[in-house]
N, C-alpha and C positions, 0 to 999 in steps of 0.2 A: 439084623445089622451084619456086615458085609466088612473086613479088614485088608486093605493094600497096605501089604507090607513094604518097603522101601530099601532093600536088605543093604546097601551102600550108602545110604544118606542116613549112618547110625540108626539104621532098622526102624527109619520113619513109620506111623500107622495112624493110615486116615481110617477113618470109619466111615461107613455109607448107610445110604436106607434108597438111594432110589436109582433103579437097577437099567433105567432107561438112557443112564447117561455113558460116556465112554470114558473111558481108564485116565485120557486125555482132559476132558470134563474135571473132573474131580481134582486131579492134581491143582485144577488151575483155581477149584473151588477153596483149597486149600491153602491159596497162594501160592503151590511150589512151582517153579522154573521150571521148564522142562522145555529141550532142545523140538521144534517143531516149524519148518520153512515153509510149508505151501497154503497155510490157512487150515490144518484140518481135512482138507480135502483127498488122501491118500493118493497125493500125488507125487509122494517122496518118499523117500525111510528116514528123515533125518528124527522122526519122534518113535522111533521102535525103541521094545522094551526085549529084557530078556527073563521071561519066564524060569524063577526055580523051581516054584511051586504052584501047583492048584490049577492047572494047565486045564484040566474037567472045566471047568468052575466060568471059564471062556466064551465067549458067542464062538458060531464059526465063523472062519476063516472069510471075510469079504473076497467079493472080485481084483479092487488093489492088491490084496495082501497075497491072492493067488496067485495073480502077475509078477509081485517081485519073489517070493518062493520060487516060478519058474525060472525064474530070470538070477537064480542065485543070491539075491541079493535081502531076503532073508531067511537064517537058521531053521532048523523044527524047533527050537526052542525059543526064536524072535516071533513078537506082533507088535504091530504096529497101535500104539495109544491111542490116535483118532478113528481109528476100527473098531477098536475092541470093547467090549463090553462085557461085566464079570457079574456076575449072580452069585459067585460065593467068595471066601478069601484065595485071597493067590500073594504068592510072594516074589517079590519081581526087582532084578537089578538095570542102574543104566548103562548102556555101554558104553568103551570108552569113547566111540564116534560121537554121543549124545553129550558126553559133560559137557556143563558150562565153565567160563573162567574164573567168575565170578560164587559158584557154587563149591563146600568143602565135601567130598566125598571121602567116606572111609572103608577104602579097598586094602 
């Protein structure tokens, strides 16, 4: 079992067991919100995450997520949810482009 920690939405922690899904996936398995405009299709950054921890623990980096890395438009410490994919825990905030209105975060 595999822990996303949520470290801004009072240090939320889903648990996982299956390692085929993307960070995106899960959240949504869990019910949580989570800011995402293009379907999933890493056609956007509006569902990037920001990595504190377990950064190893990662797929690599897709073709999308390399395009907006060159394109500045994500951190070394940004990936993108509908990319991503984790095989171990990692501990991850939203940023503030990602909140919802709707959602209370504790930054």
């Amino acid at each position: 079992m595999v822990k996303i920690v949520i470290e801004n939405l009072d240090r939320k922690e889903l648990v996982i067991n299956n390692y085929s899904k993307t960070v995106l996936n899960h959240l949504q398995d869990h019910f949580l919100d989570w800011m995402h405009a293009c379907g999933a299709k890493g056609r956007c950054t509006t569902c990037k995450m920001i990595v504190v921890s377990g950064v190893e623990n990662l797929s690599e980096l897709t073709a999308a997520e390399i395009k907006y890395k060159s394109r500045g438009e994500l951190r070394e410490n940004e990936r993108l949810t509908c990319q991503t994919k984790t095989s171990g825990d990692i501990v991850i905030r939203v940023p503030n482009s990602g909140k919802l209105p709707h959602m209370k975060y504790s930054d």
